[in-house]
DSSP file (Angstrom, degrees, kcal/mol; ACC not computed):
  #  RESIDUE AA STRUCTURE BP1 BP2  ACC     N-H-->O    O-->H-N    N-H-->O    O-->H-N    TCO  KAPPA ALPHA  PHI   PSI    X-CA   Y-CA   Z-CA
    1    1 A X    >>        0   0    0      0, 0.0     4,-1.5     0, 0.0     3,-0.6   0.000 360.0 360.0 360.0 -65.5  -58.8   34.1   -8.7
    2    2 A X  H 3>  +     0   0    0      1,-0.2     4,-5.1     2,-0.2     3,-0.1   0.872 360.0  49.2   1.0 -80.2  -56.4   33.1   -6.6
    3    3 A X  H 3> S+     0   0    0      1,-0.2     4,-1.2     2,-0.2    -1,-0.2   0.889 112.3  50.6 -52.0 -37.1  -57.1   28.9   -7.6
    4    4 A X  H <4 S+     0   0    0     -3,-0.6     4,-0.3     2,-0.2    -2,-0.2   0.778 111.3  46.8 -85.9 -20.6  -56.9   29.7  -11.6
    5    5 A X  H  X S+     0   0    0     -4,-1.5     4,-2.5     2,-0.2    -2,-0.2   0.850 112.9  48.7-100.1 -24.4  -53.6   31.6  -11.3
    6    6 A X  H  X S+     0   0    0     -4,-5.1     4,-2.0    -5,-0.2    -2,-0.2   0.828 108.9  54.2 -67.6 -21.5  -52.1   28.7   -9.0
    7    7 A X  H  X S+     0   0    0     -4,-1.2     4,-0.9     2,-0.2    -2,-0.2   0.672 109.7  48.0 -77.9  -9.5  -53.3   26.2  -11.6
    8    8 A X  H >4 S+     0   0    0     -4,-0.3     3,-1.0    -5,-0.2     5,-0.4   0.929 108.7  54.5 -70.6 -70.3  -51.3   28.3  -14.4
    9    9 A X  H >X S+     0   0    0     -4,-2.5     4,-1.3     1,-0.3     3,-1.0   0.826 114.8  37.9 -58.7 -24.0  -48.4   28.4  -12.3
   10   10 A X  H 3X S+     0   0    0     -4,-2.0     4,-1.0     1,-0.3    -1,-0.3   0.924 107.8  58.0 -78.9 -22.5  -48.3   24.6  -11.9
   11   11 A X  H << S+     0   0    0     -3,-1.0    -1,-0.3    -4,-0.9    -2,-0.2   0.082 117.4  43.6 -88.2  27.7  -49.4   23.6  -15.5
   12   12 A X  H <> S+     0   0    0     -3,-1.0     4,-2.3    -4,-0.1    -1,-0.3   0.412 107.0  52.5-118.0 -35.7  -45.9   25.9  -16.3
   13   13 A X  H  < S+     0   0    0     -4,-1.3     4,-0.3    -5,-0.4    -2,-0.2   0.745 113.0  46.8-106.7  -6.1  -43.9   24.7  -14.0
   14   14 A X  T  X S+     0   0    0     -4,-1.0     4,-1.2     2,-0.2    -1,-0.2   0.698 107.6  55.5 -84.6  -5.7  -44.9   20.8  -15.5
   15   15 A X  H  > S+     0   0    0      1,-0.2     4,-1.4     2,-0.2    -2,-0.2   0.938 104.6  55.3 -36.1 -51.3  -44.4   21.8  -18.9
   16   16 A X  H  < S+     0   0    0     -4,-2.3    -2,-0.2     1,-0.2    -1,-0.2   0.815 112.4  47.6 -66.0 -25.0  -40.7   22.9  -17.6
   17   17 A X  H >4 S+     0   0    0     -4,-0.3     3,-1.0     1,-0.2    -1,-0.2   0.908 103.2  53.1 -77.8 -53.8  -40.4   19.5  -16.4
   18   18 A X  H >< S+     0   0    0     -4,-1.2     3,-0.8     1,-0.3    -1,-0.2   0.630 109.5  48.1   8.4 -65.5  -41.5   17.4  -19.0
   19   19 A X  T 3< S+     0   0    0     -4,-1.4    -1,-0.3     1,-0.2    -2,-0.2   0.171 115.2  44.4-105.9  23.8  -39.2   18.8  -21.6
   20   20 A X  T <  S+     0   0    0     -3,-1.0     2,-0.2    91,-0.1    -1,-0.2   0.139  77.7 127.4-152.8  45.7  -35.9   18.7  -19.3
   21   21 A X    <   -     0   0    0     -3,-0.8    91,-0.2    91,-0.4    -3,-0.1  -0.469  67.9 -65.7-102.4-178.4  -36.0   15.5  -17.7
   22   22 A X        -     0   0    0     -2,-0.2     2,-0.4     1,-0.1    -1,-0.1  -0.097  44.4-132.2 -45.4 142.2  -32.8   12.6  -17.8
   23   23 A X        +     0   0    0     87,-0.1    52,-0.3     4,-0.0     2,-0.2  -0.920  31.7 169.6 -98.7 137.6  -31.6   10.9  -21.1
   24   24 A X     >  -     0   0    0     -2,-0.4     4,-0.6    50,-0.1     5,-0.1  -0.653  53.4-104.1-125.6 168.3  -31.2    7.6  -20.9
   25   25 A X  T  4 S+     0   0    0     47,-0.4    30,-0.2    -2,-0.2    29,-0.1   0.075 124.6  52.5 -85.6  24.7  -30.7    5.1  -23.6
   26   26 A X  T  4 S+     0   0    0      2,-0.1    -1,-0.2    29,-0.0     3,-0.1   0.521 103.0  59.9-100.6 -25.8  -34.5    4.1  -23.1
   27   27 A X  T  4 S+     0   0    0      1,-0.2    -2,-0.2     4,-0.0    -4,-0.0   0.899 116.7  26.2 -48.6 -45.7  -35.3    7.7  -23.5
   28   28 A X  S >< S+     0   0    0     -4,-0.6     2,-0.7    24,-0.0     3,-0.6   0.399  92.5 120.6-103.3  -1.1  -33.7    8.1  -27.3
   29   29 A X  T 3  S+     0   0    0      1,-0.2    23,-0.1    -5,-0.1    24,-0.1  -0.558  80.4  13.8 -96.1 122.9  -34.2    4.2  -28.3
   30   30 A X  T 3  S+     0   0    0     -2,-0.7    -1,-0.2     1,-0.3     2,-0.2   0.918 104.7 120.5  71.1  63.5  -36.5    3.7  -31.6
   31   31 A X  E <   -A   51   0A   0     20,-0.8    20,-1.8    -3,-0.6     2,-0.4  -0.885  51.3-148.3-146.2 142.5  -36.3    7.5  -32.5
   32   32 A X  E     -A   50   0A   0     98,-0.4    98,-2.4    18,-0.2     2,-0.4  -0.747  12.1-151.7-150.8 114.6  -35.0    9.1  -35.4
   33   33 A X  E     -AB  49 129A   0     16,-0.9    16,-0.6    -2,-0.4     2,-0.6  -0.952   8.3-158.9-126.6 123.1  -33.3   12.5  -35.6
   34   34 A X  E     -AB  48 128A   0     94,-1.1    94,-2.5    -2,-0.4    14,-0.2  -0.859  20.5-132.4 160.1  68.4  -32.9   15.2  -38.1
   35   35 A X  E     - B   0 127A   0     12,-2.2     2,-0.5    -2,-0.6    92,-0.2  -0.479  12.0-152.7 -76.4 141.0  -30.1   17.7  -37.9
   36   36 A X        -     0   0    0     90,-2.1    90,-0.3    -2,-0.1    -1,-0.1  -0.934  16.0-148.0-133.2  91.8  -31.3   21.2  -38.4
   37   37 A X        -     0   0    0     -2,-0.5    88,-0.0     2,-0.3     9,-0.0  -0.249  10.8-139.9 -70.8 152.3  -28.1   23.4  -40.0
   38   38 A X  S    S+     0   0    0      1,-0.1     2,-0.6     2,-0.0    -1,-0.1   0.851 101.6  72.5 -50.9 -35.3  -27.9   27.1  -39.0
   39   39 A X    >   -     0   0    0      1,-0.1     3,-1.0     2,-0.0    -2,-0.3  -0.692  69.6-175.4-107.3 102.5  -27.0   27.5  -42.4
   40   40 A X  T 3  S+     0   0    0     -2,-0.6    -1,-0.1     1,-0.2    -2,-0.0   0.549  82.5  70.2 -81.8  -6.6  -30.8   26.8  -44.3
   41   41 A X  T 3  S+     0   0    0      2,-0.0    -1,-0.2     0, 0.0     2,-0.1   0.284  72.0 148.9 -97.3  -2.1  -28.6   27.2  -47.6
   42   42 A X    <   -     0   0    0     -3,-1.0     4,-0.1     1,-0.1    -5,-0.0  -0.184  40.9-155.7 -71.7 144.5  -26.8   24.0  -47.2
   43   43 A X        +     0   0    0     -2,-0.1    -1,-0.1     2,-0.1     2,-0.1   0.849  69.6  67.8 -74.5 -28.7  -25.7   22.2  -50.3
   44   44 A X  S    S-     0   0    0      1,-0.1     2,-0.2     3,-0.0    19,-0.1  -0.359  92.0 -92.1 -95.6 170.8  -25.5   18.6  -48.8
   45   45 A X        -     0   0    0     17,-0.3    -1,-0.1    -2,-0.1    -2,-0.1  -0.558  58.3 -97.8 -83.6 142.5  -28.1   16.2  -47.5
   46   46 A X        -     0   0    0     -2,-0.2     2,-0.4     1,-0.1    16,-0.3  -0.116  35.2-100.1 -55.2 149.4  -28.6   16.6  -43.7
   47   47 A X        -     0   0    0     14,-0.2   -12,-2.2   -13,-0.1    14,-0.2  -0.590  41.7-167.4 -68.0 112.4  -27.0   14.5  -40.9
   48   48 A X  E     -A   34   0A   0     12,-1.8   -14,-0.2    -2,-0.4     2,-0.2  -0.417   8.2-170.0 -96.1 178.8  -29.4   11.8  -39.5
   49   49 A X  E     -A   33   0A   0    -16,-0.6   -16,-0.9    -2,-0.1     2,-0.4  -0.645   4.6-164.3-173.8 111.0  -29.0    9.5  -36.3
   50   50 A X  E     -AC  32  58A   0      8,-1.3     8,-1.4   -18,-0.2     2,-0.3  -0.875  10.8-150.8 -92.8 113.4  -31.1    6.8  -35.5
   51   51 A X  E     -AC  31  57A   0    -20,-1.8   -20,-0.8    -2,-0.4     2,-0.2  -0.796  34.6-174.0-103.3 136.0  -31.1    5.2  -31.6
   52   52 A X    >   -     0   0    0      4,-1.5     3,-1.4    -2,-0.3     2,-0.4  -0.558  35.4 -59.4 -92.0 177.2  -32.1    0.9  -32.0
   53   53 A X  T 3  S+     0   0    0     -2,-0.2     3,-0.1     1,-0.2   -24,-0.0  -0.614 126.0  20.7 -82.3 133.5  -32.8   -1.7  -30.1
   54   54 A X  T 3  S-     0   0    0     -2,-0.4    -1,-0.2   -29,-0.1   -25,-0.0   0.657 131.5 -72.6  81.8  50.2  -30.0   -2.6  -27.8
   55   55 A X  S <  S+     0   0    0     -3,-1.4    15,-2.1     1,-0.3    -2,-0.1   0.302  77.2 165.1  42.4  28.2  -28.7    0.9  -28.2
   56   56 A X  E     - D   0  69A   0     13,-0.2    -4,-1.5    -3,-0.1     2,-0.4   0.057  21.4-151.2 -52.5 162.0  -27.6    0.6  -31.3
   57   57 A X  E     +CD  51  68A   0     11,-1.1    11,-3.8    -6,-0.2     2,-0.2  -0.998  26.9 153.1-141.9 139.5  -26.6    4.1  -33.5
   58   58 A X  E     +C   50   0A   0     -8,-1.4    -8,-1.3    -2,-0.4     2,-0.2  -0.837   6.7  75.8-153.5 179.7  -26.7    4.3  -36.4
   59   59 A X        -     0   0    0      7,-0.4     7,-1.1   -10,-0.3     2,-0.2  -0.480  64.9 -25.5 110.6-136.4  -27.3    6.8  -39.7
   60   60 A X  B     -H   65   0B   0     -2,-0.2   -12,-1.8     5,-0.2     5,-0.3  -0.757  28.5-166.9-116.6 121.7  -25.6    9.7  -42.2
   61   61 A X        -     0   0    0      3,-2.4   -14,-0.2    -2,-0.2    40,-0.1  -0.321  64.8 -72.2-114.1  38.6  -23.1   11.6  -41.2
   62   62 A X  S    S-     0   0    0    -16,-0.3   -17,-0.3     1,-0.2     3,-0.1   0.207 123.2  -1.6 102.0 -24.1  -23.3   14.3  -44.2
   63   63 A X  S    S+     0   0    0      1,-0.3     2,-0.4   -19,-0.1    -1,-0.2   0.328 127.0  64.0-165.6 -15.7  -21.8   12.2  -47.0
   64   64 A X  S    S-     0   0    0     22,-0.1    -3,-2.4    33,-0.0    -1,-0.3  -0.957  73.1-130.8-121.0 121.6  -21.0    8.7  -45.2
   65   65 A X  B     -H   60   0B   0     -2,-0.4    20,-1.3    -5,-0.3    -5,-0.2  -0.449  35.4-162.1 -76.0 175.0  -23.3    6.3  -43.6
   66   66 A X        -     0   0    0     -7,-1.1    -7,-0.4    18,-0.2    18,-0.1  -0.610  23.0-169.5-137.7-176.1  -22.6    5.2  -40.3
   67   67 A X        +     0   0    0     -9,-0.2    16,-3.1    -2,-0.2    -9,-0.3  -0.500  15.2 142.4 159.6 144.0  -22.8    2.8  -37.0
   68   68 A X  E     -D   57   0A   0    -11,-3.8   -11,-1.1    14,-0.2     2,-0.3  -0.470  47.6 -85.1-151.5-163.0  -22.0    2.3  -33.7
   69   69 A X  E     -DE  56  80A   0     11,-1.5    11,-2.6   -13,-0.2   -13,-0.2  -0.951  45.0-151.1-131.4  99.2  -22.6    1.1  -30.0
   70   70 A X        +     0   0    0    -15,-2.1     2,-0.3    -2,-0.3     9,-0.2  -0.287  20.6 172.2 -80.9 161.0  -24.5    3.9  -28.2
   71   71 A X        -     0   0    0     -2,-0.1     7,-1.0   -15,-0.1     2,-0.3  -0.832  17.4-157.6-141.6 172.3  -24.0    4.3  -24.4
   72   72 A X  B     +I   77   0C   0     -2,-0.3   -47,-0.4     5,-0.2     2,-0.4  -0.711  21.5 178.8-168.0 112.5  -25.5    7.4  -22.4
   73   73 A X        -     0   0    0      3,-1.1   -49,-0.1    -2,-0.3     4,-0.0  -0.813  65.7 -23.1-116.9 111.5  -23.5    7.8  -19.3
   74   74 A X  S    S-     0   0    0     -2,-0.4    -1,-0.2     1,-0.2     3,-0.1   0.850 131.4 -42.1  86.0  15.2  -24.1   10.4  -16.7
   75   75 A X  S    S+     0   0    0      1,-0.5     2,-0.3   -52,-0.3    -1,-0.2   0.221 114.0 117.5 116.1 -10.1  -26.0   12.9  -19.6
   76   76 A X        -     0   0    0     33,-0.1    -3,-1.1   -53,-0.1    -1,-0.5  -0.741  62.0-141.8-118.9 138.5  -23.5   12.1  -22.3
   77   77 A X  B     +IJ  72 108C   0     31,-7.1    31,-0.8    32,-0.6     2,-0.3  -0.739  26.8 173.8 -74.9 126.5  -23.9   10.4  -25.7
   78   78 A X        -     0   0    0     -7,-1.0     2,-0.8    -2,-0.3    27,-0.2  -0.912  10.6-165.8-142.7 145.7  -20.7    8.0  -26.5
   79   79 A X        -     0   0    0     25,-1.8    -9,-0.2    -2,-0.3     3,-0.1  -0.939   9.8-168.8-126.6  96.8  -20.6    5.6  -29.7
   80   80 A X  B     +E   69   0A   0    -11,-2.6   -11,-1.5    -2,-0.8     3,-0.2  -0.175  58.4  26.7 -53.1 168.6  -18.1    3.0  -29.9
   81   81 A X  S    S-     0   0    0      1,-0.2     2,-0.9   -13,-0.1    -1,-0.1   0.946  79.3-173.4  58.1  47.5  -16.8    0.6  -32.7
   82   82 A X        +     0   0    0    -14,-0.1     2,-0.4    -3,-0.1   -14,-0.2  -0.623   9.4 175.4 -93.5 134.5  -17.9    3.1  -35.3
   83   83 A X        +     0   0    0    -16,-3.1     2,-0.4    -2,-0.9    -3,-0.0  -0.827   2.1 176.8-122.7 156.6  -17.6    2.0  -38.6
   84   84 A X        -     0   0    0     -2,-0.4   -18,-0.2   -18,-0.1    -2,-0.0  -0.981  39.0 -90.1-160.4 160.7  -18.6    3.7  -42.0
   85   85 A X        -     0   0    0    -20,-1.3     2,-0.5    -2,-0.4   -21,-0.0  -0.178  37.1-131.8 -77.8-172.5  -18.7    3.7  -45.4
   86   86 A X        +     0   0    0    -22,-0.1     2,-0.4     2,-0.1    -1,-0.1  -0.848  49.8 148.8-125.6  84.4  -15.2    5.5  -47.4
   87   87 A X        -     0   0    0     -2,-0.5     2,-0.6   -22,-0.1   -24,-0.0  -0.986  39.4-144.8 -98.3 144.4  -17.2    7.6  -49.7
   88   88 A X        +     0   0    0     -2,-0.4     2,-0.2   -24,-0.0     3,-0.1  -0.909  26.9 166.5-116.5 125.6  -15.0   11.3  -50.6
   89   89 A X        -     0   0    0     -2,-0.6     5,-0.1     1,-0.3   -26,-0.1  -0.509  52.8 -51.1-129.1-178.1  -17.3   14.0  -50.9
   90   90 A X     >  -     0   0    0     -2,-0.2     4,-3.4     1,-0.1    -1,-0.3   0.089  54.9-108.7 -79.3 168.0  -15.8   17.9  -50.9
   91   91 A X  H  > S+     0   0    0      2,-0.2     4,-1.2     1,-0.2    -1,-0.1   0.682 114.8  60.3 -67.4 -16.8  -13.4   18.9  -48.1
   92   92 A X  H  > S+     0   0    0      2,-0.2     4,-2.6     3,-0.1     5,-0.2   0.895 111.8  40.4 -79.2 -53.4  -16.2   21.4  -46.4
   93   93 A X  H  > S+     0   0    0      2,-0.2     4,-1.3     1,-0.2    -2,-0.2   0.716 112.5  54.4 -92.7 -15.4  -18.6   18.4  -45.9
   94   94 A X  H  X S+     0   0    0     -4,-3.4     4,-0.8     2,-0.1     5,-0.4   0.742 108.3  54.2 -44.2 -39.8  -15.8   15.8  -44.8
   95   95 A X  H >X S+     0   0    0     -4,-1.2     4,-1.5    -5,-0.2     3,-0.6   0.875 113.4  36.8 -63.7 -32.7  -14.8   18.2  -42.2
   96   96 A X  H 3X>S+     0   0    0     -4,-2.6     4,-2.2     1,-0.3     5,-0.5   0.960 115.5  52.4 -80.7 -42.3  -18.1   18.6  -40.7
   97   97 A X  H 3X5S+     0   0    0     -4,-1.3     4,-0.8    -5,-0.2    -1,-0.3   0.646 110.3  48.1 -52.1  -7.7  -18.8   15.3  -41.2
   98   98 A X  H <X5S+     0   0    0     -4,-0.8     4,-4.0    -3,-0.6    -1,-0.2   0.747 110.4  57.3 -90.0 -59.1  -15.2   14.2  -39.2
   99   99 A X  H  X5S+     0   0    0     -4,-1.5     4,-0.9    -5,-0.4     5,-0.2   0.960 107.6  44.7 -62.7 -71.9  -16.3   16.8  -36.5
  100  100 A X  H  <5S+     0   0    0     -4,-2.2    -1,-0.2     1,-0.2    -2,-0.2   0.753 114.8  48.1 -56.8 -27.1  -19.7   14.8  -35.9
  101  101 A X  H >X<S+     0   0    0     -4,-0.8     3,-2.0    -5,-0.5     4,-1.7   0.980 112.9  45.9 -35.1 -77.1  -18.0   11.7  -35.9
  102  102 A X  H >X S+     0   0    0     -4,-4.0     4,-3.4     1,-0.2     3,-1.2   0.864 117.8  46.9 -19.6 -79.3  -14.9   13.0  -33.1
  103  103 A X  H 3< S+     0   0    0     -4,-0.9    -1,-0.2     1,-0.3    -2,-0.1   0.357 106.2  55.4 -65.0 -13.4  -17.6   14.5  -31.0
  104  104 A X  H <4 S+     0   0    0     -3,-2.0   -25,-1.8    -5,-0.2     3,-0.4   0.810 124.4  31.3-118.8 -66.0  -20.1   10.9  -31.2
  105  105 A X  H << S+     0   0    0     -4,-1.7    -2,-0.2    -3,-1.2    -3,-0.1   0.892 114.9  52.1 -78.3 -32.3  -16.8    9.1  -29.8
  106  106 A X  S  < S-     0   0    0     -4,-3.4    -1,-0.2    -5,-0.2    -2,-0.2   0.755 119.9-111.2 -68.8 -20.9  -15.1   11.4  -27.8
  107  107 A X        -     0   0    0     -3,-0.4     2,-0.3    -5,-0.3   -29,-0.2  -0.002  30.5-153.4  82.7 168.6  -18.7   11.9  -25.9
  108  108 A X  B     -J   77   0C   0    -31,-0.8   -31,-7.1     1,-0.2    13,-0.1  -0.883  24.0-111.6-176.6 147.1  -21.3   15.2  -25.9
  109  109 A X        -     0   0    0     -2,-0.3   -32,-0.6   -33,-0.3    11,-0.3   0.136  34.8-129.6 -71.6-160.5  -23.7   16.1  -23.4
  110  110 A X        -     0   0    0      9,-0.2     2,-0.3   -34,-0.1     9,-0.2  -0.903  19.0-167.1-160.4 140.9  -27.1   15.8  -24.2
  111  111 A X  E     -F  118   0A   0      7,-1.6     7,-2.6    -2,-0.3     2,-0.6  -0.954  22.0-170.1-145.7 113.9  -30.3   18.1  -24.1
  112  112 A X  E     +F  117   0A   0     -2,-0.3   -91,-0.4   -91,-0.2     5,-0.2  -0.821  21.1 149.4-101.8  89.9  -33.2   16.3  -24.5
  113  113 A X        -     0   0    0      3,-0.9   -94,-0.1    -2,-0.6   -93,-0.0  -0.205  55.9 -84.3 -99.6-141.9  -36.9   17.5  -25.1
  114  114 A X  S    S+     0   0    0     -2,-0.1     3,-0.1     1,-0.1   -95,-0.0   0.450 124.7  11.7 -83.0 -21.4  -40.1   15.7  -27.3
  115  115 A X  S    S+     0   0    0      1,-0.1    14,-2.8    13,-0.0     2,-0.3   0.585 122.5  65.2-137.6  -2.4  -39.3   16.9  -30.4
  116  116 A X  E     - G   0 128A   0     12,-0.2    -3,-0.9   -83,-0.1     2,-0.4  -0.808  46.6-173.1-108.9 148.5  -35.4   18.5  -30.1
  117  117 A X  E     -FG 112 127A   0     10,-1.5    10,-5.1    -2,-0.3     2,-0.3  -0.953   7.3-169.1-129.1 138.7  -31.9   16.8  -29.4
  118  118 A X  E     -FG 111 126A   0     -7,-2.6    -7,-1.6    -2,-0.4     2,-0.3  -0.991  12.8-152.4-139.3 145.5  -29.4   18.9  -29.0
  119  119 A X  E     - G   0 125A   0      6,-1.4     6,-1.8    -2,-0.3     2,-0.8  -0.770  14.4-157.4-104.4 129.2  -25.5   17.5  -28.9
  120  120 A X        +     0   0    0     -2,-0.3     4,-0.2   -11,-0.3   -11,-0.1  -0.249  42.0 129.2-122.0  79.9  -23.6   20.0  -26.8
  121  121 A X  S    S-     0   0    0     -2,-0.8   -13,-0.1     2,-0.5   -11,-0.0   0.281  86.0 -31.8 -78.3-128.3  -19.9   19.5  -28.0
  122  122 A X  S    S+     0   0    0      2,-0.1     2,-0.2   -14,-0.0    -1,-0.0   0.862 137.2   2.6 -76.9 -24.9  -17.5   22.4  -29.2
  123  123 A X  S    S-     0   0    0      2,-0.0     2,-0.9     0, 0.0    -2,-0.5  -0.612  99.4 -67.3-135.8-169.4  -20.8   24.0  -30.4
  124  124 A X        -     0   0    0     -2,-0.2     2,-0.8    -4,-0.2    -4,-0.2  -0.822  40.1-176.3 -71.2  87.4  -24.5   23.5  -30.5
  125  125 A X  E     - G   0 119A   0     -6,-1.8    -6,-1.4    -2,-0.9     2,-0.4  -0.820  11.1-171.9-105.8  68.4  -25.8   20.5  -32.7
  126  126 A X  E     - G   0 118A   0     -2,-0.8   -90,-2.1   -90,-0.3     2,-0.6  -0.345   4.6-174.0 -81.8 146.9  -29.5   20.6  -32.7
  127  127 A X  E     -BG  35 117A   0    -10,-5.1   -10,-1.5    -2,-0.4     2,-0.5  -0.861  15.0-140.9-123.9 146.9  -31.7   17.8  -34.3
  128  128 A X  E     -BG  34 116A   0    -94,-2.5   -94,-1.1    -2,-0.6   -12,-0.2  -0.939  29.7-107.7-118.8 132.8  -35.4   17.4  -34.8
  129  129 A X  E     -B   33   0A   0    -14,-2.8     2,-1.0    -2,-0.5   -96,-0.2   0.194  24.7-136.1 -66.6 157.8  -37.2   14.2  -34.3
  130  130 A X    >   -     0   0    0    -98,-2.4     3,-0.8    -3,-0.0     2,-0.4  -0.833  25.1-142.6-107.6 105.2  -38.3   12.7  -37.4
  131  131 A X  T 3  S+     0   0    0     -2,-1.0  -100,-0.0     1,-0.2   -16,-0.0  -0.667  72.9  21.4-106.3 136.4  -41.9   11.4  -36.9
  132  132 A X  T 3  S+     0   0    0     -2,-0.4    -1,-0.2  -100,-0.0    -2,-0.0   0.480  89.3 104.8  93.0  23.9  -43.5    8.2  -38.2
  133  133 A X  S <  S+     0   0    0     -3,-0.8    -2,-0.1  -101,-0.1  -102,-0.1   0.919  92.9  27.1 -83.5 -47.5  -40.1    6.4  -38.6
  134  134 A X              0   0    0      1,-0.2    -3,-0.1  -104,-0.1  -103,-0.0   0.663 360.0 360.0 -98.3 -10.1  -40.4    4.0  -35.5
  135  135 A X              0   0    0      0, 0.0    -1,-0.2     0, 0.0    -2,-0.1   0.247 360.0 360.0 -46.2 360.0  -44.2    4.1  -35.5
């Protein structure tokens, strides 16, 4: 009894480990991410982000593609050089899209599991991996 309920506690306590360990740029490079609105009613196509090789960033920031020079220093996402295309889509979805930009240069923490990223600027930005892109 005793042996099956310490082999519980440990196979818990490496799950917890597993899903909250350091991001690196070899952690996030050739994976493919998904942003997941609160709002399931949104009108515009979701914001992707793509880590390359040699930590390149890249993808759609809500109406504009995008691309950068990833770094991850100390927990934190920052994307230099970003450049993007000048398409004008409505003022709701330029603002967010402005705000994921800001927050991409300015830097955001990072919370990293196997299938979530989540950017933790002024608010909560969760993304879900997108599986069979780098595959």
């Amino acid at each position: 009894m005793k042996i099956s309920f310490l082999l519980c506690f440990l196979s818990v306590m490496l799950m917890g480990c597993s899903s909250t360990g350091t991001v690196n740029a070899d952690t996030l490079k050739y994976s493919s991410w998904q942003f997941v609105p609160k709002d399931t009613g949104a009108k515009h196509e979701p914001i992707r982000i793509e880590f390359l090789d040699a930590f390149r960033v890249n993808g759609f920031a809500g109406c504009n593609r995008f691309f950068g020079q990833g770094e991850v220093k100390e927990g934190q996402l920052f994307v230099s050089d970003i450049g993007m295309t000048r398409k004008l889509c409505d003022p709701a979805t330029n603002e967010h899209e402005q705000a994921f930009l800001n927050m991409l240069q300015i830097g955001v923490r990072l919370q990293h599991s196997q299938n979530e990223l989540v950017l933790l600027g002024d608010s909560k930005w969760h993304f879900k991996l997108v599986k069979g892109h780098f595959d």
